[in-house]
TIFIGU-378815 format. One record per residue: x, y, z of N, C-alpha, C in turn; residue in one letter. Coordinates in steps of 0.1 Angstrom, whole numbers, padded with zeros to 4 digits, always signed. Example, Ala and Ser with C-alpha at 12.3 -4.5 7.8 and 13.67 -1.06 7.14 Angstrom:
<rs>
+0132-0057+0078+0123-0045+0078+0132-0033+0078a
+0128-0022+0071+0137-0011+0071+0129+0000+0079s
</rs>
This chain:
<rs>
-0066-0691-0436-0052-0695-0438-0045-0688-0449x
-0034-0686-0447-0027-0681-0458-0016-0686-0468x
-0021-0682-0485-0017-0689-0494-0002-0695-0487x
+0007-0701-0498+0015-0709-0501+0025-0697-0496x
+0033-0701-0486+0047-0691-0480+0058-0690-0486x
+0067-0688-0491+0081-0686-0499+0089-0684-0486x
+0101-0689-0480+0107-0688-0468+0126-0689-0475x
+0132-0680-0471+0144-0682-0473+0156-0678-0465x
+0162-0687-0458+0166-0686-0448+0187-0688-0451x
+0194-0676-0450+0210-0673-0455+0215-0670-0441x
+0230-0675-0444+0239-0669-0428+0241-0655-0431x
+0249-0651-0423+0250-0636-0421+0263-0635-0414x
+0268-0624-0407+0277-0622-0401+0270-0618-0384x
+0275-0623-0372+0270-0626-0363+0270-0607-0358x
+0254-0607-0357+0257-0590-0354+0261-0587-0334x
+0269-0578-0332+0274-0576-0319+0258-0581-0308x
+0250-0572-0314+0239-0575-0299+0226-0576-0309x
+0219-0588-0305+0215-0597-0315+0196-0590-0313x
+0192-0582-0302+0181-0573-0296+0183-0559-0303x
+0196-0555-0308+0199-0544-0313+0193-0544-0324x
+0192-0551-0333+0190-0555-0350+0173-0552-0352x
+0166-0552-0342+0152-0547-0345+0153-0534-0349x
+0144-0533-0360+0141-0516-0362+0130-0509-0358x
+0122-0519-0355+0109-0517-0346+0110-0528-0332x
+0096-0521-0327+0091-0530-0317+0091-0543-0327x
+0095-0554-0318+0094-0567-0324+0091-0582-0312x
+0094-0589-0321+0090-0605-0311+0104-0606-0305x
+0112-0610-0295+0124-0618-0289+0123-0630-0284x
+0134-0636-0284+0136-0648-0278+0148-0653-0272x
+0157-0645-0266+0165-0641-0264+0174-0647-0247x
+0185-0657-0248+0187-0661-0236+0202-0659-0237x
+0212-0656-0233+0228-0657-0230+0233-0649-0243x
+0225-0640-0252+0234-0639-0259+0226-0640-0278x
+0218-0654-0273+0216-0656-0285+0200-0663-0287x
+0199-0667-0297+0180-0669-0299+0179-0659-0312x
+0165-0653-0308+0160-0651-0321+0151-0637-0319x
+0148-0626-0327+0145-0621-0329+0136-0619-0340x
+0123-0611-0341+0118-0610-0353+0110-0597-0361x
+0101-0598-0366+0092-0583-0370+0084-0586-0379x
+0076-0579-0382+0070-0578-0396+0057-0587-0390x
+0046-0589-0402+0037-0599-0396+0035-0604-0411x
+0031-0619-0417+0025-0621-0427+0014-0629-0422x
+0014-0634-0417-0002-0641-0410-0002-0648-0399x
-0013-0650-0388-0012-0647-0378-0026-0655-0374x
-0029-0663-0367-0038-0671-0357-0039-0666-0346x
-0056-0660-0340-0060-0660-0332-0069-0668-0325x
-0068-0675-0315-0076-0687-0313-0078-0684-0290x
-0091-0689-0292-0094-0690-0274-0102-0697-0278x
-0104-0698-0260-0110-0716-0254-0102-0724-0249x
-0111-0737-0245-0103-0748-0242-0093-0755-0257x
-0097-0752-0268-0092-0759-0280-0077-0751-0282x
-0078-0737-0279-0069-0727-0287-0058-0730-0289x
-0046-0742-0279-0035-0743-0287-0037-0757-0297x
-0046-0762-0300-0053-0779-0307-0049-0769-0321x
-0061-0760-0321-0063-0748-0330-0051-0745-0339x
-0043-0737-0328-0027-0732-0334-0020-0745-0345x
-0022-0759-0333-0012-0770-0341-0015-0770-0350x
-0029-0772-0355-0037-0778-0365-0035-0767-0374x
-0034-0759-0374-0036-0743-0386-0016-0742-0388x
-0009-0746-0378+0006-0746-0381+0012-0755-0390x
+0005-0767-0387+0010-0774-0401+0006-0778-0413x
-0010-0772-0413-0016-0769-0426-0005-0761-0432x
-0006-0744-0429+0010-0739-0429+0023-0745-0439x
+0027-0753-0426+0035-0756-0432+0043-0765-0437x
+0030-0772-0442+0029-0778-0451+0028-0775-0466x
+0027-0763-0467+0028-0757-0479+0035-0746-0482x
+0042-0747-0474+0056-0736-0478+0064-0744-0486x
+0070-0734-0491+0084-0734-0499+0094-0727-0494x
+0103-0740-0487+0112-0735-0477+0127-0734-0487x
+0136-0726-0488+0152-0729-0489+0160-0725-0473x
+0162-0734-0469+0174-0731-0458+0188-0735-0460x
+0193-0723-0459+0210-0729-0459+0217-0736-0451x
+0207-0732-0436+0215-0729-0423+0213-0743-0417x
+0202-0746-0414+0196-0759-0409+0200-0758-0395x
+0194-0752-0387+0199-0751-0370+0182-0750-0368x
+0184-0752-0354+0171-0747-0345+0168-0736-0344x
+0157-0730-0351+0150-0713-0357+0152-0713-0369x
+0159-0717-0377+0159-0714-0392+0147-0721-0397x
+0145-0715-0414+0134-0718-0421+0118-0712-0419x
+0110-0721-0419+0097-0711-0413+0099-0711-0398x
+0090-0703-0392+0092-0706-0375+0077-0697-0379x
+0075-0699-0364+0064-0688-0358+0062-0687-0344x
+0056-0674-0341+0063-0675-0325+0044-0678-0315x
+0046-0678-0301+0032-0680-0299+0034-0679-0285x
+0019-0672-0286+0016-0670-0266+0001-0670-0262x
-0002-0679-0252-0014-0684-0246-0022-0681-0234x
-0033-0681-0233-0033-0675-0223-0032-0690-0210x
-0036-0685-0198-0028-0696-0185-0043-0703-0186x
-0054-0693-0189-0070-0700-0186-0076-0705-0199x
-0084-0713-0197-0094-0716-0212-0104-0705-0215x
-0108-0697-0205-0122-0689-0200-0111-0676-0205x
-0102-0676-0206-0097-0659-0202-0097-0653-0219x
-0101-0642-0220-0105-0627-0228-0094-0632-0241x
-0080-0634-0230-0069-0630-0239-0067-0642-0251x
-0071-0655-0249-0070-0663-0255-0059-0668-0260x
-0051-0667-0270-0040-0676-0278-0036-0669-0293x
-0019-0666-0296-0019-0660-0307-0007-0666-0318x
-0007-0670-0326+0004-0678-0330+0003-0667-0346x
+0020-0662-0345+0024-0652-0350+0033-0657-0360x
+0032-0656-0372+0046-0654-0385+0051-0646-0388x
+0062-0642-0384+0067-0629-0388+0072-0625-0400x
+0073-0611-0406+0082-0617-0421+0097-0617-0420x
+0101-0610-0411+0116-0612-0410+0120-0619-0394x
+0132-0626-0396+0135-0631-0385+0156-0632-0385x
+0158-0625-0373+0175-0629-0370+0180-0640-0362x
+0184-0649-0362+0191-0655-0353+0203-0656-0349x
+0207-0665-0340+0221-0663-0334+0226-0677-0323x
+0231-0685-0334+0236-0698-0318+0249-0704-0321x
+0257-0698-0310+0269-0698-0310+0276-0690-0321x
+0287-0695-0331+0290-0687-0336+0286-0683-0350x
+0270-0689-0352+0267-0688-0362+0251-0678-0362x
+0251-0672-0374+0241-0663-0374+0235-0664-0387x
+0219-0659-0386+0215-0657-0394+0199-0649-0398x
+0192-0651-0411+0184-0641-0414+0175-0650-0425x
+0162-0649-0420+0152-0656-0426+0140-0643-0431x
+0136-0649-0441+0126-0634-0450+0114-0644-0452x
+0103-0643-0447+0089-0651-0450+0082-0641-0456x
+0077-0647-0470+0070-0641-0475+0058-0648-0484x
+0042-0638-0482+0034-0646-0486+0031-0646-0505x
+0039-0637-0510+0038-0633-0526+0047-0638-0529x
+0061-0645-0525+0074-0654-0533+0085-0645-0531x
+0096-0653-0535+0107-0643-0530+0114-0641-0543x
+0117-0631-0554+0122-0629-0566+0138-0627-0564x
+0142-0623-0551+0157-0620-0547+0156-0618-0531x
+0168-0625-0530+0167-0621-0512+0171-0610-0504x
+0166-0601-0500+0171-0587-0496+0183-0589-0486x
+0193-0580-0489+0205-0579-0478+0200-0580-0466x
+0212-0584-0457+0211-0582-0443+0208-0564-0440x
+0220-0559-0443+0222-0546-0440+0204-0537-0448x
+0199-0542-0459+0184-0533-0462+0177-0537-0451x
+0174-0550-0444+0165-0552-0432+0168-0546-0419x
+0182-0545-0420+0177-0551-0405+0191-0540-0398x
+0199-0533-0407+0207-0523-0405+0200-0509-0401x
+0191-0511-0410+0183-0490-0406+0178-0492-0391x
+0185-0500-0383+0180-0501-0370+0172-0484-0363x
+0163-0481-0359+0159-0469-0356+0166-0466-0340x
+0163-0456-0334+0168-0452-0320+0157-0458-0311x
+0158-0463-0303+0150-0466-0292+0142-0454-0282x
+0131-0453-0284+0127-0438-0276+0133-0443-0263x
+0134-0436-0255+0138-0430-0244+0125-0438-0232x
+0126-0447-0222+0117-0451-0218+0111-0438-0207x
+0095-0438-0205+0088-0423-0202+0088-0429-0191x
+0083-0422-0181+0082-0423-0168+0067-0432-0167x
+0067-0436-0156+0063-0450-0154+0057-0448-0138x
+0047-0451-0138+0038-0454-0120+0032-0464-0119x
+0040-0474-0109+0039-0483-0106+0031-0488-0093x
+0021-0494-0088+0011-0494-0077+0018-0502-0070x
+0013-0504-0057+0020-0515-0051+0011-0529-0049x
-0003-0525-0052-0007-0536-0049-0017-0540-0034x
-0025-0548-0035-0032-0546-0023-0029-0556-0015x
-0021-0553-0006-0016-0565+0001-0027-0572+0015x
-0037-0564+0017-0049-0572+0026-0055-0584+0017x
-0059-0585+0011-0063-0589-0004-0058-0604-0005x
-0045-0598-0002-0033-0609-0013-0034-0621+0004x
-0034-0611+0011-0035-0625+0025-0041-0629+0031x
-0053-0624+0025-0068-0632+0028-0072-0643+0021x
-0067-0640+0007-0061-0652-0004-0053-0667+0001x
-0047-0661+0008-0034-0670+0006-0038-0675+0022x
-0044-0671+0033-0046-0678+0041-0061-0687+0040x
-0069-0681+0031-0081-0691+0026-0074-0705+0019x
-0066-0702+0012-0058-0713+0001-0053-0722+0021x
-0044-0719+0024-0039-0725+0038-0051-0735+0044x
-0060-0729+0046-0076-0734+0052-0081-0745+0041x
-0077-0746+0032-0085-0752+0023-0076-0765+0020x
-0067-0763+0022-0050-0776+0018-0053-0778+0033x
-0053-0776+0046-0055-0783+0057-0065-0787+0058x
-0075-0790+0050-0088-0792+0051-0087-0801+0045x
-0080-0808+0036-0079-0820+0026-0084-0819+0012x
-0089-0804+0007-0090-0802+0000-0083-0803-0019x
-0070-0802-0012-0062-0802-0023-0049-0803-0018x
-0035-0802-0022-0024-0806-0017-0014-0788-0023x
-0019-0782-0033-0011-0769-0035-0021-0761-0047x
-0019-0750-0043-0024-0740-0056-0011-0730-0054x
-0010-0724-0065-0007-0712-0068-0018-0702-0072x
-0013-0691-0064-0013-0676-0065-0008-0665-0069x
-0021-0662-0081-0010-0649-0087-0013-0636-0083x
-0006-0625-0086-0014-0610-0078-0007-0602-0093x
-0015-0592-0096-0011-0583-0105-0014-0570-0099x
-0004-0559-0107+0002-0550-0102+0000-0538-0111x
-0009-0528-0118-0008-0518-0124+0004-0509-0123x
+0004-0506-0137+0012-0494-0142+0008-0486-0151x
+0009-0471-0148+0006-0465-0159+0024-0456-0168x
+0022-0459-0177+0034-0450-0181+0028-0434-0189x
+0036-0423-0190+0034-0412-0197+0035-0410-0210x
+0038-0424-0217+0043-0425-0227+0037-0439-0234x
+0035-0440-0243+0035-0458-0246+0051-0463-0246x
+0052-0476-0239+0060-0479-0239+0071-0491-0251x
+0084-0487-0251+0085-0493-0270+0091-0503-0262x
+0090-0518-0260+0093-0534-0257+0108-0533-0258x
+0113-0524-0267+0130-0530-0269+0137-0522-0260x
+0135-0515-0249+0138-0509-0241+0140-0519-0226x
+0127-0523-0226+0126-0533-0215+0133-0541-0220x
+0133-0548-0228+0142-0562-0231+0154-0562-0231x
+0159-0550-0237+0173-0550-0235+0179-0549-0216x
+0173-0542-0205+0172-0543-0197+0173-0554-0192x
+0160-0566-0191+0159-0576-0188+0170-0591-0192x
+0173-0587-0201+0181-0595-0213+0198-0596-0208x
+0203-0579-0199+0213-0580-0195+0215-0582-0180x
+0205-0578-0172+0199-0582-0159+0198-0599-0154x
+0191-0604-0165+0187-0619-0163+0192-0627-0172x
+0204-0630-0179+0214-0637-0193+0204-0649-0190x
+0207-0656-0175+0202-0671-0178+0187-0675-0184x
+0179-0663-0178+0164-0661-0182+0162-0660-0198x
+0150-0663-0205+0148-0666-0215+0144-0651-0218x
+0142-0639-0223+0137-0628-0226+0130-0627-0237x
+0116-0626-0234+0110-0627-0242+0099-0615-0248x
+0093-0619-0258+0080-0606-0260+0071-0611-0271x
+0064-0614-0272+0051-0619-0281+0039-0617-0279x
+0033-0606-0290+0024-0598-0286+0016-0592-0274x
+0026-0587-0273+0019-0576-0261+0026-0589-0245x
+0030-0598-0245+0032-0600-0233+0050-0604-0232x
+0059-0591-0220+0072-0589-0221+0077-0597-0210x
+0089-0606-0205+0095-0607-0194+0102-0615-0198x
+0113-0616-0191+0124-0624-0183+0120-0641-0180x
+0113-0649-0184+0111-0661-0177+0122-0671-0170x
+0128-0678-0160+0133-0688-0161+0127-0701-0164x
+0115-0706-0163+0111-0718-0164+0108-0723-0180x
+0115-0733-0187+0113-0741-0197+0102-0751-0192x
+0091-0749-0202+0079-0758-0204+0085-0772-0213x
+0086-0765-0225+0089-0777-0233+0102-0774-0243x
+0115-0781-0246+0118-0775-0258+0118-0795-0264x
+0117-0791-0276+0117-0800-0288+0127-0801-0300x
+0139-0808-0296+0148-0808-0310+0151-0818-0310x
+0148-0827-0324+0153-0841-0331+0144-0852-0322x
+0135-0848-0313+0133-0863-0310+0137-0859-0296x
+0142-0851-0289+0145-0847-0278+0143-0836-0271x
+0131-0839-0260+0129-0830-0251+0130-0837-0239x
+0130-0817-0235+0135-0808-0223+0123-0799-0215x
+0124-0804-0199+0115-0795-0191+0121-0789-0180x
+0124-0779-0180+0126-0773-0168+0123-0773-0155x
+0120-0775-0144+0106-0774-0136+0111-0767-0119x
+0107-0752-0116+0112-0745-0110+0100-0742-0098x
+0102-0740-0087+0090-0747-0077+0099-0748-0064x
+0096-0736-0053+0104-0735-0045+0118-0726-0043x
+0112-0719-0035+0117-0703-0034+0123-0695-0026x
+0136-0692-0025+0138-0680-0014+0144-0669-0016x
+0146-0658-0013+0150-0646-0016+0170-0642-0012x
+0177-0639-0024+0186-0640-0016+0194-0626-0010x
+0206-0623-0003+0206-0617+0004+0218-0604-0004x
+0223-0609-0015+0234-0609-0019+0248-0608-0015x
+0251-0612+0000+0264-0621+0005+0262-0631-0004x
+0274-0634-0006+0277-0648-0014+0278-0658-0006x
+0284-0655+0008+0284-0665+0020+0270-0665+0023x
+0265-0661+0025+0251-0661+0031+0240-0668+0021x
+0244-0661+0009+0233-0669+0002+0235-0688-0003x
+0247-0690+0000+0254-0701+0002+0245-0707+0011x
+0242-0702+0021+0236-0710+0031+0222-0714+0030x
+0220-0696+0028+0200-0703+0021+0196-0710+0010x
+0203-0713-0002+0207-0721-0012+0206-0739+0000x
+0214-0738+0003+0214-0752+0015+0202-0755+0019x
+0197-0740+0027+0187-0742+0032+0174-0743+0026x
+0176-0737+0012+0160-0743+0006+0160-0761+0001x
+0176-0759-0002+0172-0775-0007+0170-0786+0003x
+0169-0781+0019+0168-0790+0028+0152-0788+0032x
+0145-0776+0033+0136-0771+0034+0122-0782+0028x
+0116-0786+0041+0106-0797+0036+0093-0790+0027x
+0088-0777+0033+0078-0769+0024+0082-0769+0011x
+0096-0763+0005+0097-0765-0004+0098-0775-0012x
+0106-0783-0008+0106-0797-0016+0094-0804-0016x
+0082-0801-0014+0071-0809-0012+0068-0804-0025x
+0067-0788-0022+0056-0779-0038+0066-0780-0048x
+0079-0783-0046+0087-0785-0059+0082-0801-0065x
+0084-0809-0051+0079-0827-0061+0065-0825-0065x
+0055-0813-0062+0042-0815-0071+0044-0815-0083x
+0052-0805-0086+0060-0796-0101+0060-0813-0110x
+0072-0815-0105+0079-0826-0115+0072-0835-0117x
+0061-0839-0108+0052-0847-0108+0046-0853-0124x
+0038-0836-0121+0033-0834-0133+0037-0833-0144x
+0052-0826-0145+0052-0828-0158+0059-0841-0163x
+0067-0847-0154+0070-0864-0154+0060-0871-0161x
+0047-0867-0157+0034-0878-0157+0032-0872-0174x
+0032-0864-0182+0029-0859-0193+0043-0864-0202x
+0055-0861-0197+0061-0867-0204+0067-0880-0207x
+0063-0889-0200+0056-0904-0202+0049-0911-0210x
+0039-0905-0211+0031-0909-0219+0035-0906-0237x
+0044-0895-0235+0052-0894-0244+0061-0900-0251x
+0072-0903-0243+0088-0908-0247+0091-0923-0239x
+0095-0929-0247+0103-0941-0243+0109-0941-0230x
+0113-0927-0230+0126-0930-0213+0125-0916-0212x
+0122-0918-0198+0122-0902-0192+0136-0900-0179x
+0141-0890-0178+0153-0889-0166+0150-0878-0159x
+0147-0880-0145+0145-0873-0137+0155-0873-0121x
+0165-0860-0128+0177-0862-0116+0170-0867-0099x
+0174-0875-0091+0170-0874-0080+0165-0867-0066x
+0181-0853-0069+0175-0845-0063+0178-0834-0070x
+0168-0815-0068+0171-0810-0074+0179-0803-0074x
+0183-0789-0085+0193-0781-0079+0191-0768-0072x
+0201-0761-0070+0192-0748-0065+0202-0734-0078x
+0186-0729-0082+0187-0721-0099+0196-0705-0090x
+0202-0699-0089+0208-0687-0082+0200-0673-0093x
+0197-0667-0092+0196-0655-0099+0192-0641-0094x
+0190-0629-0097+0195-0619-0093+0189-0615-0083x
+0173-0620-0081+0166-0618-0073+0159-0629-0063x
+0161-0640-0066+0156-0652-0058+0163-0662-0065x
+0167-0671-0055+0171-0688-0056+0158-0698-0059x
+0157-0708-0064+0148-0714-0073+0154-0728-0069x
+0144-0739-0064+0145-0752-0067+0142-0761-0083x
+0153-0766-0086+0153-0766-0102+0155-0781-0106x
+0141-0785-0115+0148-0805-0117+0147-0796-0134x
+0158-0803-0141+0155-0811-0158+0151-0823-0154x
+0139-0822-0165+0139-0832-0170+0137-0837-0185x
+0140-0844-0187+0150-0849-0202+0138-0863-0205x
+0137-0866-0218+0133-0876-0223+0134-0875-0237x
+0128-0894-0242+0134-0892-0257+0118-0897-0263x
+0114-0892-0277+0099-0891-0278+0101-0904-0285x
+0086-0912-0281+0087-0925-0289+0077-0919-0300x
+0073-0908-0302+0066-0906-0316+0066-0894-0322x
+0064-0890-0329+0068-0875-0337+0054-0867-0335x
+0058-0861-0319+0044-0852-0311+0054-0834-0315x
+0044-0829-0319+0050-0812-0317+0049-0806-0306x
+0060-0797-0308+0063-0786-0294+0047-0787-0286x
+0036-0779-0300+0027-0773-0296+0015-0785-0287x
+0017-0800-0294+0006-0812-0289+0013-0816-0272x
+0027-0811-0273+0033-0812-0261+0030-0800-0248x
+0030-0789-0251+0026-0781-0243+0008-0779-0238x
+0006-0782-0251-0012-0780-0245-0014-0795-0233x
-0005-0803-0235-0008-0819-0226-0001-0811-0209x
+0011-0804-0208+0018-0798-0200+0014-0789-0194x
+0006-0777-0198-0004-0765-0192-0014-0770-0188x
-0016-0768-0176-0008-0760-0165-0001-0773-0159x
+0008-0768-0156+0013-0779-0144+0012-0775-0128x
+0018-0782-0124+0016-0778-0106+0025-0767-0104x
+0033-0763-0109+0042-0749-0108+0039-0737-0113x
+0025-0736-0121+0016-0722-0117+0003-0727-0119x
-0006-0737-0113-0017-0739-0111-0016-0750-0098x
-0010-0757-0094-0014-0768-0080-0017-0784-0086x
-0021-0789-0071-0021-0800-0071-0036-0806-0065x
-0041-0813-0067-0049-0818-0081-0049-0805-0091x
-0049-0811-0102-0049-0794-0115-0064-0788-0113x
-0076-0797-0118-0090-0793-0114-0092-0787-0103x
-0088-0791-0090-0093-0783-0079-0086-0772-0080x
-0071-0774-0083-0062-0757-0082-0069-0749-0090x
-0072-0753-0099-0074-0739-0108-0093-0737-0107x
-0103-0748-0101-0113-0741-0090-0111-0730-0081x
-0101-0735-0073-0097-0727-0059-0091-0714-0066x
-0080-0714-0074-0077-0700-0083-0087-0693-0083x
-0098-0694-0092-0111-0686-0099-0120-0679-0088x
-0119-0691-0075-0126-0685-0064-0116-0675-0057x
-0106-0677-0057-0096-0666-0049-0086-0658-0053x
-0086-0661-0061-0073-0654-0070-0078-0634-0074x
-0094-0638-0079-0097-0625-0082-0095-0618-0097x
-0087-0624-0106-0081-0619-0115-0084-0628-0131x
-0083-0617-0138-0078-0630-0151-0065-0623-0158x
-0056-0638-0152-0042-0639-0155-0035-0633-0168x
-0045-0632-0180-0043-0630-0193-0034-0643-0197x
-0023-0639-0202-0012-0648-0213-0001-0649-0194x
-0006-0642-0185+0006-0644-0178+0003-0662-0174x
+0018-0667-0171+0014-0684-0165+0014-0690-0174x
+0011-0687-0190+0007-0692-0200+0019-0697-0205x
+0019-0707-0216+0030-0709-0228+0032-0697-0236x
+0049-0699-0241+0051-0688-0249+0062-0693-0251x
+0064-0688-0266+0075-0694-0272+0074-0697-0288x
+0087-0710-0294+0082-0708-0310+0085-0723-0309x
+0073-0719-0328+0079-0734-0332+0085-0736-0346x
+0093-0746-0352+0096-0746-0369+0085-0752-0371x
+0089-0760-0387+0081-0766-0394+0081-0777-0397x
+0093-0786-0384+0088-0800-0386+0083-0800-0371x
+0080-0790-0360+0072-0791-0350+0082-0794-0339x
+0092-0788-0343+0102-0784-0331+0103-0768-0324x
+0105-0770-0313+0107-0753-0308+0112-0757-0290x
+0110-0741-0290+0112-0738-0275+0098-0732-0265x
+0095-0738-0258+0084-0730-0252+0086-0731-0238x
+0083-0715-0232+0084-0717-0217+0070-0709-0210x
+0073-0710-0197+0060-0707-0190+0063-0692-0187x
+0054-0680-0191+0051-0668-0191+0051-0659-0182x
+0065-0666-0172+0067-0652-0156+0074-0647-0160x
+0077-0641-0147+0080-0625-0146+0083-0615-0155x
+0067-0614-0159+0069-0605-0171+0055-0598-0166x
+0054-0588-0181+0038-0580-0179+0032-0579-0191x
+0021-0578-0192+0009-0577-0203+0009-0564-0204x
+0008-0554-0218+0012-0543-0221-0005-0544-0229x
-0013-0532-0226-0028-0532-0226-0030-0531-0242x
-0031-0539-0252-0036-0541-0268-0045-0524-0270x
-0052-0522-0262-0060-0511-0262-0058-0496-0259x
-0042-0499-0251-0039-0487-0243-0026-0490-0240x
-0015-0487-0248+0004-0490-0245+0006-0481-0240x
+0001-0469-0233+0007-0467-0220+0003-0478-0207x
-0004-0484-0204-0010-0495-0194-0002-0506-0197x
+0000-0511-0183+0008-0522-0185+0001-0532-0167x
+0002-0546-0170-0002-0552-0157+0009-0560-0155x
+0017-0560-0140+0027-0567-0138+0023-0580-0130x
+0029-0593-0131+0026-0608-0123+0032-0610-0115x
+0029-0613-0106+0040-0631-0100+0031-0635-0094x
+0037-0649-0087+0026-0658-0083+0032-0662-0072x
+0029-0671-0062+0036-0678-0053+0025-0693-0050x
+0036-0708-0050+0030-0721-0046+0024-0719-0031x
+0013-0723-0024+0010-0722-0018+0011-0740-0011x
+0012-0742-0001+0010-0758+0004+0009-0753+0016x
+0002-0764+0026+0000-0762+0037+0011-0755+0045x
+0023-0753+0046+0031-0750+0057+0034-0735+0054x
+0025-0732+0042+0029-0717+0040+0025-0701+0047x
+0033-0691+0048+0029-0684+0058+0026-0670+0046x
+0017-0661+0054+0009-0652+0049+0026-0637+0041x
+0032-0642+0052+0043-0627+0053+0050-0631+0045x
+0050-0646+0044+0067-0651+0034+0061-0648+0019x
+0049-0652+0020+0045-0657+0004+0044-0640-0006x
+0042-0627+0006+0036-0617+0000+0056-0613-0003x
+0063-0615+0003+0079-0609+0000+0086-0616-0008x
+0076-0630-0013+0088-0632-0025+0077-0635-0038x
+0066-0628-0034+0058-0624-0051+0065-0612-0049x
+0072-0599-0045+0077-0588-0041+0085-0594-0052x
+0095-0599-0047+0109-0603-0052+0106-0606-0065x
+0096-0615-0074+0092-0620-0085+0084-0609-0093x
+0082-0597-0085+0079-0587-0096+0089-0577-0096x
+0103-0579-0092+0114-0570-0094+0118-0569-0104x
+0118-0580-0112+0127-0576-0124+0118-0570-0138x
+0103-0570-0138+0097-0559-0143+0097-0546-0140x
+0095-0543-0124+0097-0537-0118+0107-0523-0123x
+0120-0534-0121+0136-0526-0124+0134-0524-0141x
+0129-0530-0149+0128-0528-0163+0123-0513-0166x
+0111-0513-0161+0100-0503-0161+0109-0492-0155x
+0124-0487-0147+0123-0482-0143+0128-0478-0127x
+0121-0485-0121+0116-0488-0104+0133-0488-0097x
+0129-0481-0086+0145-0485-0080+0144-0497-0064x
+0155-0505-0070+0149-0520-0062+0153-0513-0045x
</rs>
């Protein structure tokens, strides 16, 4: 653990593009505009297993509990933060990494600012403009070969998963498939993000060591006593007619396949956040999420905590839910291990930050890619598709297609 932190957190002037302000490869957190950005490292938790995010909490507020915070700002991201990404399995290589950066920008609404974490004390606070101004050039993203993937593979999968849910085995799993890339170049993160960032505003854009994308689904967020779960589950591809997609919009939300593997979704995380909060709300029906490449069945749901649980004691109760592991969780993620073929790494996983009274934002780690620790020209792309009895072999392989597009297009690729 590392000594006693000095944290000093000043407004600033709201800089034009808030991804711009890195001078290196850095952490993002980045949704509509605004969020947070960061760099530097002062110390840093590595943890795997079944314990690794118990681990994180417990080592986070040893932490920070012994900082010495000044904040001016007092918003959600100021003060200490630290950002963090896990992997989807207990068993997987990649394990769990919960990161402190020494510098950090923020941005919500019209207010901005700039946090300096430091493990030796702070004697003067350095300008905005000495951090975070020498912004450097972004290399030039290198060419990029992208595989397509083994699609015999993927449907021998997904029709065993079918055999096994009509069998009474289970009621849904998800399916993930990864996708190699090699680039010519190592590839520098703030290239893709900025891409993905103006591609996908409503999507959270993210990057925390080594794992990059676009997510829409919120796992957990935690401010004052109030959390938020997203829960996205049920899928179709749209056409881009506006009339048209009007229709299949209609048509998913009447769609009984889907609404089945969407009410697993909510199920789950309903049942976790219960046990939580005094009063939980869960709209009746859901909405349908529009974005650039697929329409999404979408519930919030909202509750108020009857006890002072953190982001992080919240999400390890949350992972996995039925919207990237199934229903029962045990048998899904049995049936995964036997069919899936893969280890997911951080993809499926939590990712996101937290402060230091154990608030933050965390969401679940799609459509994105794992950029190789060993080898930054290598990169592995995700998606996954809910599987439930009514599912067919053709549909499920064109809208994991769709769900690796916007890596895809990041990297490059012409849709």
């Amino acid at each position: 653990m590392p000594g006693p932190l000095t944290v000093r957190t000043v407004a600033i002037d709201p800089p034009e593009d808030l991804l711009a302000t890195m001078p290196e490869a850095g952490i993002s957190w980045v949704r509509r505009g605004e969020g947070l950005v960061a760099w530097g490292e002062v110390a840093r938790l590595d943890s795997r297993g079944a314990s690794r995010i118990d681990e994180a909490d417990a080592w986070w507020r040893r932490v920070s509990r012994h900082a010495v915070v000044r904040d001016d700002v007092h918003r959600p991201g100021t003060g200490l933060i630290a950002f963090g990404a896990f992997s989807f399995a207990d068993a997987s290589d990649a394990g769990g990494a919960l990161v402190i950066p020494r510098y950090v920008v923020g941005v919500r609404g019209d207010e901005a600012w700039l946090t300096v974490i430091s493990e030796d004390g702070l004697t003067a606070m350095p300008a905005f403009a000495d951090v975070a101004a020498r912004t450097a050039t972004v290399p030039a993203l290198p060419r990029v070969e992208i595989a397509t993937g083994d699609r015999d593979a993927w449907s021998r999968a997904v029709s065993a998963a079918v055999e096994r849910i009509g069998a009474g085995e289970l009621d849904k799993v998800v399916l993930a498939r990864a996708v190699q890339a090699r680039a010519e170049a190592p590839v520098d993160v703030r290239s893709l993000l900025a891409t993905l960032a103006t591609e996908y505003p409503s999507c959270w854009t993210f990057h925390v060591d080594g794992l990059v994308g676009a997510t829409p689904e919120l796992l957990a967020r935690v401010d004052h006593g109030l959390v938020t779960s997203r829960v996205l589950a049920g899928t179709i591809r749209p056409t881009g007619d506006e009339t048209a997609d009007l229709a299949h919009a209609a048509a998913l939300a009447r769609s009984s396949k889907d609404r089945e593997e969407h009410e697993y979704a909510v199920r789950s995380v309903t049942s976790v956040l219960e046990s939580h909060c005094g009063s939980v709300n869960v709209p009746e029906e859901p909405s349908v999420l529009h974005l650039p490449n697929v329409m999404h069945l979408a519930t919030d749901v909202t509750g108020v905590l009857s006890h002072n649980a953190s982001a992080l004691e919240l999400i390890r109760e949350l992972h996995p839910s039925a919207a990237v592991c199934g229903t029962p969780t045990l048998t899904a993620a049995r049936v995964i291990d036997a069919l899936e073929g893969l280890d997911r790494g951080r993809y499926a996983g939590p990712v996101g930050w937290i402060n230091a009274a154990g608030d933050g934002e965390w969401c679940i780690g799609l459509r994105s890619a794992e950029i190789s620790p060993a080898d930054p020209t290598r990169l592995r792309l995700f998606a996954g598709c809910g599987i439930v009895a009514a599912s067919e072999v053709g549909a499920e392989w064109a809208e994991s297609e769709a769900k690796l597009e916007p890596m895809r297009r990041a990297l490059g690729a012409q849709a």
